[in-house]
Each structure stands twice: as structure tokens, then as C-alpha cells.
N, C-alpha and C positions, 0 to 999 in steps of 0.2 A: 891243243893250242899251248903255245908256249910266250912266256911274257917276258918284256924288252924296255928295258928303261934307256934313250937318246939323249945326249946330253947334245943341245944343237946353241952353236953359235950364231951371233948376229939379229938375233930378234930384239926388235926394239916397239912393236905396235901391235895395235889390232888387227893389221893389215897381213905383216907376220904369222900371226896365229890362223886366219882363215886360210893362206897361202899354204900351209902346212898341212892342215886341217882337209883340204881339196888334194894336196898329192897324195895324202895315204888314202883316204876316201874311195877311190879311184882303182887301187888292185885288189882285186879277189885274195882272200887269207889275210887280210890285214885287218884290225879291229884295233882304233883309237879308242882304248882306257882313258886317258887323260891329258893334259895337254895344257901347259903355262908358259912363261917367258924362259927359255933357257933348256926344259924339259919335253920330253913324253915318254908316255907309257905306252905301247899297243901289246893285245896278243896278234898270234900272229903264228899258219899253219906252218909247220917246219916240212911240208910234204909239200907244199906251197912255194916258199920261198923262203931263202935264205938271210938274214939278220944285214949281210953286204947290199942288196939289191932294198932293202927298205932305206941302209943308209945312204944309197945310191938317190932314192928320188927325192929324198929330202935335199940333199944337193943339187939337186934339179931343180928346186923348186928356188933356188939360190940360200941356202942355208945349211954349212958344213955341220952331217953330224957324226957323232962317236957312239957306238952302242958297246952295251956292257948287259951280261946279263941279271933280270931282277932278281931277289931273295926271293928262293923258291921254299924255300923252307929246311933248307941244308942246316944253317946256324943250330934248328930249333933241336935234330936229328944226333948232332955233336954235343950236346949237353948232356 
């Protein structure tokens, strides 16, 4: 599993975050970590699907997002 921080626009409620909360819930290989106004975290199987198709249904769900991948622990490796 590999981990996925979305930076998603347009959430302003409660309503938002269930709305979000229900499209990732929904495909197989996806795991919501975390999940606040603005953010989420999932892992999520790369044999599964690909990091496009997770930001796909978060815009489905009407909320543009941007993925970028988490600190995996590269930083800690270069020191």
C-alpha cells in the first residue's frame, strides 16, 4: 500500500466530508487515513489503482482534487 495526500477544493461542510468520505469508501484498494476540510490522506493499492482514478472520483463526487505523493520517509534517508 502506498500513501496519498489530496489536497481537494471547494469543501465548506459536514456534508463535504461525508460526500468524500462515501466515494472513496466505495473502491476496492482505497483506504481513508484521514480526512478534514481541504485534505485527505488514503493508502491505496498501486496494483489497484492508480493515484488519477482516486482523483477522478473525488471529482465525481463534485470536488476538484490534486494529489501529491506523502513523506515516505525519503527526507529521513538523505540526512
Amino acid at each position: 500500500m502506498r500513501e496519498l495526500t489530496l489536497h481537494i477544493t471547494g469543501m465548506t461542510c459536514g456534508h463535504c466530508l461525508h460526500a468524500i468520505n462515501s466515494a472513496l469508501a466505495e473502491k476496492p484498494g482505497v483506504r481513508l487515513e484521514s480526512l478534514r476540510m481541504g485534505r485527505a490522506v488514503v493508502s491505496y493499492d498501486e496494483q489497484a489503482i492508480e493515484p488519477s482514478a482516486i482523483e477522478r472520483m473525488i471529482a465525481d463526487a463534485g470536488y476538484p482534487a490534486t494529489a501529491s505523493p506523502a513523506d515516505d520517509g525519503a527526507a529521513e534517508e538523505a540526512v
